[in-house]
N, C-alpha and C positions, 0 to 999 in steps of 0.2 A: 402534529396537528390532528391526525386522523385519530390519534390513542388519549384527544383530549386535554392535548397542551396547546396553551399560548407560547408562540414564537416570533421572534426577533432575529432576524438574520443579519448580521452585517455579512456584506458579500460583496464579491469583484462587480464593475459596472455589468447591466445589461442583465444581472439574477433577477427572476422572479417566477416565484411560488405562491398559486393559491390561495388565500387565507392567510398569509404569512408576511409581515411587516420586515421588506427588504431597506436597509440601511446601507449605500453605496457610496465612502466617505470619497473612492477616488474617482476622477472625471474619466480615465482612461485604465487601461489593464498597462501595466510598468511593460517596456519591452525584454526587462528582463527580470526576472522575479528575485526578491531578496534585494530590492538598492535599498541603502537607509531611509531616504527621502520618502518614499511611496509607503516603506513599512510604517514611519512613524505615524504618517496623516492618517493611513488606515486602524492604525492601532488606537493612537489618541481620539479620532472622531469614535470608532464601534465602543472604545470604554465611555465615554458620555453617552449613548444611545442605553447602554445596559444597566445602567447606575440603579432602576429602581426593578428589575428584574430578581427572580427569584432564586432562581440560579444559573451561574454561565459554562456553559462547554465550551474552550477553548483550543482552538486547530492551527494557531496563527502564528506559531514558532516562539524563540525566548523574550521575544521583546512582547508579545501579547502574553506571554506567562509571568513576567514580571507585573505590568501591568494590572493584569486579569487578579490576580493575587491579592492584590490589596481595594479591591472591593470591597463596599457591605456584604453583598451576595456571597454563598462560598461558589466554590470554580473547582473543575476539572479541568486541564490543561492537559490535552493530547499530543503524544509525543510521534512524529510520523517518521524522523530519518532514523539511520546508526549511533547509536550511543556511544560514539567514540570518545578516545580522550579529551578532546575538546568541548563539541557540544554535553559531555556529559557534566566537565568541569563549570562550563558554561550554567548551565541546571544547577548543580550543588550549590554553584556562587547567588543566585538566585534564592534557592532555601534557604542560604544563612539569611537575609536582609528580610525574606518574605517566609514567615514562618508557617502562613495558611497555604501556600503552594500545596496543591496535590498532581501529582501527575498519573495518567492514565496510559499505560500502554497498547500498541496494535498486537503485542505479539508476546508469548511467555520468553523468545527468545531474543526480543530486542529488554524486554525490561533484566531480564540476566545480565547484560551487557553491562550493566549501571546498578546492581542489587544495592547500593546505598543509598538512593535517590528515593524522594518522596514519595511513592507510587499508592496511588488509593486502591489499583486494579488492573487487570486487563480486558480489553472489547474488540476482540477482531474487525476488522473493518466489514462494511455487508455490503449487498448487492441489490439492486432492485431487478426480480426475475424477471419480469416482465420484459426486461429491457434485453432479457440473451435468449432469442426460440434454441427449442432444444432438437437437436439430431438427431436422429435413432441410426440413419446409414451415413458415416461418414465416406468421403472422395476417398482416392488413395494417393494423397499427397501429405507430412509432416507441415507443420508451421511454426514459423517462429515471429516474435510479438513482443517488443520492449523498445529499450532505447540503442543507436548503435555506440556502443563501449564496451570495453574487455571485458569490464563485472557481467553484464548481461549474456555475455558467452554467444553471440552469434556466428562468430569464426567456429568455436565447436560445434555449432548446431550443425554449421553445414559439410564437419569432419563426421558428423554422426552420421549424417542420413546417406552420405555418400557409401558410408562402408556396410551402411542398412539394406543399401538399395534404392531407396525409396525419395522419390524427388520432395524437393523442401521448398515451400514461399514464405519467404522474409518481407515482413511488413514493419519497420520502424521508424521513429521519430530519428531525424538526421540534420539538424539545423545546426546546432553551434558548429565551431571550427574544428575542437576536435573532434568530434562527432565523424565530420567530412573525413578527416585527415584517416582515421581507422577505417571509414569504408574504405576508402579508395586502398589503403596498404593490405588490409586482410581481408576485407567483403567480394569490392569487385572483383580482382583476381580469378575468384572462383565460381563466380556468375557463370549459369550456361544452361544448355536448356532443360536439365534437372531440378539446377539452383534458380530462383527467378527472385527477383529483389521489384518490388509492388511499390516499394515508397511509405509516406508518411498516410495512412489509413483514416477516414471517417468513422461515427461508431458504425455504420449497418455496414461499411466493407471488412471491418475489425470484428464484429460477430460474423458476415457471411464467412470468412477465412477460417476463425475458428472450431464453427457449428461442423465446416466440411472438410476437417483435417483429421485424420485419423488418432494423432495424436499432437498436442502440444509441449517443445521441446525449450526447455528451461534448464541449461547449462549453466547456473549463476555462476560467479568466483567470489562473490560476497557476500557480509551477513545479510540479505536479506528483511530489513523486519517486518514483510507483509509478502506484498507481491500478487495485487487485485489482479491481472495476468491470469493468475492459476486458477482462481474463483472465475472466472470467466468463462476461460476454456471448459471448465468443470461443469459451469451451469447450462453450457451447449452440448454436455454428455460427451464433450472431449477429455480425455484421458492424459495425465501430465507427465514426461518425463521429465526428472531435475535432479540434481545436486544437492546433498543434506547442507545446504546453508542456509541458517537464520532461520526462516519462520518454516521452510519446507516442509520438514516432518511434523510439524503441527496442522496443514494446508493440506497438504496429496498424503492422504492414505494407503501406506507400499501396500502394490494388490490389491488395492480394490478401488481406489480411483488414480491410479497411474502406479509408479513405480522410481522408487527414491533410491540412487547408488552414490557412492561419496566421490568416484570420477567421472565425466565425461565418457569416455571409452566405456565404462562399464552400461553405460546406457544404448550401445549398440543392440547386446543382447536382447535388453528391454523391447527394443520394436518388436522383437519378433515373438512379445510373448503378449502385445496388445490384444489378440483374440480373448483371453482370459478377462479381460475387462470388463464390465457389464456397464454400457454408456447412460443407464437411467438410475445406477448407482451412484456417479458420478453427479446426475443432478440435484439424487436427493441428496448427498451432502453438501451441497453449500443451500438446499433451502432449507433443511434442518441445522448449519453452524455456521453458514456467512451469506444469510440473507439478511436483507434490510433490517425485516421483522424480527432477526435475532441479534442485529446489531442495537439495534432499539430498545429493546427488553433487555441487551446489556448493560446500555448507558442509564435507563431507567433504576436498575437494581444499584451502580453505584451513585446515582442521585440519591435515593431516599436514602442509603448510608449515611453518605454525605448530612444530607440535612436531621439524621437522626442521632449523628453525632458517633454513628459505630464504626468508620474508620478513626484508626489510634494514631496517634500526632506522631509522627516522624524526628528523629531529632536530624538536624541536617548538619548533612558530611560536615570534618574542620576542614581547613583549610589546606591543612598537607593532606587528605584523602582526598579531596577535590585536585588539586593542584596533580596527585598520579593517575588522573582519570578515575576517579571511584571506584 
């Protein structure tokens, strides 16, 4: 809107923006995201809402890409999880039936995942800065910030900092069952007055945590294909240590906004070389590569391809290269 576009938002109940024509197909937010029911109502109502639109960006998983696809309009479809066997084959099977599908990735390292698949592009996800003040002195406590599960490595975070020295607060989302079930076996355990476990965060408690952490520690075990986490911590002049999975070394630059080792353990060392960091380094990389304003000039630049016909048609995966995961 502000770069001079008309917009259309279909969005979960209760969005509203500005200047911006919110379309909220569902009465209620689903209690739990991904049921068929909730996805189809929202998918079929936001496709009639867009039908005379110019073009659609699409964030709304395979059933809105299917969909989306066969538009008048053309569409980018943004891809936001792993491109596993599955959802990959899931996509491919899509291409065959819908030959204008283009898809768009967060990350050069989630779209390798799937190199057969339609892709117009990549656009890193952005941030709006305003939304994270920046630190110049951080506390001297570690933080850690994700969901509780293995992938997210919070049991390592808190092998890290123990053997760093340096006391760690855990702030994570912990609602489904297992969720609970790995706190309780590998979290609480080791709660104590080093370790301190904060619970499920607001954003201004989830910026204050971050902005005053010395460092932010991202043990992942998974591909990764974005991980807004980093970009966060980053744009509070926090420093990230992490695990080269998925998007990582595309995100934290080793040495100069955190430092990227391919174990756990090897990011012990890391604390202690956080001095070397320059915390306003750290800011200006995500307002020069994952801010708003560069997420927007991304999607921008694959629109006018888009409508100017210079991305080249894809042919889509057979069936036996979909069927092994592309």
């Amino acid at each position: 809107m502000e770069r001079g576009h008309e917009v259309v938002l279909v969005a979960a109940p209760g969005s509203a923006i500005e200047g911006v024509e919110v379309v909220s197909p569902l009465a209620a937010v689903p209690a739990v995201i991904g049921e068929a029911a909730p996805d189809w109502i929202h998918a079929l109502t936001g496709v009639e809402a867009l039908e005379d639109v110019d073009v659609v960006i699409d964030h709304s998983g395979p059933l809105g890409a299917l969909l989306t696809s066969r538009l008048p309009a053309p569409g980018l479809h943004v891809t936001h999880g792993p491109l596993h066997e599955v959802p990959a084959g899931i996509y491919a099977g899509i291409a065959r039936h819908s030959p204008l599908l283009r898809l768009v990735a967060i990350s050069e390292a989630q779209r390798a995942m799937a190199p057969g698949l339609p892709f117009a592009g990549v656009c890193h996800n952005g941030l709006a800065l305003d939304a994270a003040p920046f630190r110049a002195r951080p506390e001297g406590y570690l933080a850690f910030l994700g969901r509780m599960s293995p992938e997210k490595g919070p049991a390592d975070a808190i092998r890290i900092a123990r053997a760093a020295g340096v006391p760690l607060l855990i702030g994570a989302k912990c609602r489904e069952e297992a969720e609970h079930a790995y706190f309780a076996e590998h979290v609480a355990p080791a709660l104590g007055p080093e370790v301190v476990w904060l619970g499920e965060l607001t954003a201004p408690e989830k910026y204050e945590l971050l902005g005053g952490a010395r460092a932010l520690l991202f043990p992942i075990a998974w591909p990764e294909p974005f991980g807004m986490v980093m970009i966060e911590a980053m744009a509070c002049g926090t420093p990230v240590l992490a695990t080269a999975r998925g998007s990582v070394p595309e995100v934290v630059a080793d040495g100069v906004t955190g430092f990227v080792r391919e174990s756990p353990g090897e990011l012990v060392e890391a604390v202690r070389r956080l001095g070397e960091i320059d915390r306003r380094a750290c800011r200006r990389r995500v307002a020069e590569r994952f801010s708003a304003d560069a997420m927007t000039a991304g999607y921008e630049a694959l629109v006018r391809a888009e409508l100017a016909g210079a991305i080249p048609g894809v042919v889509p995966p057979s069936p036996e290269v979909a069927s092994a995961g592309v």
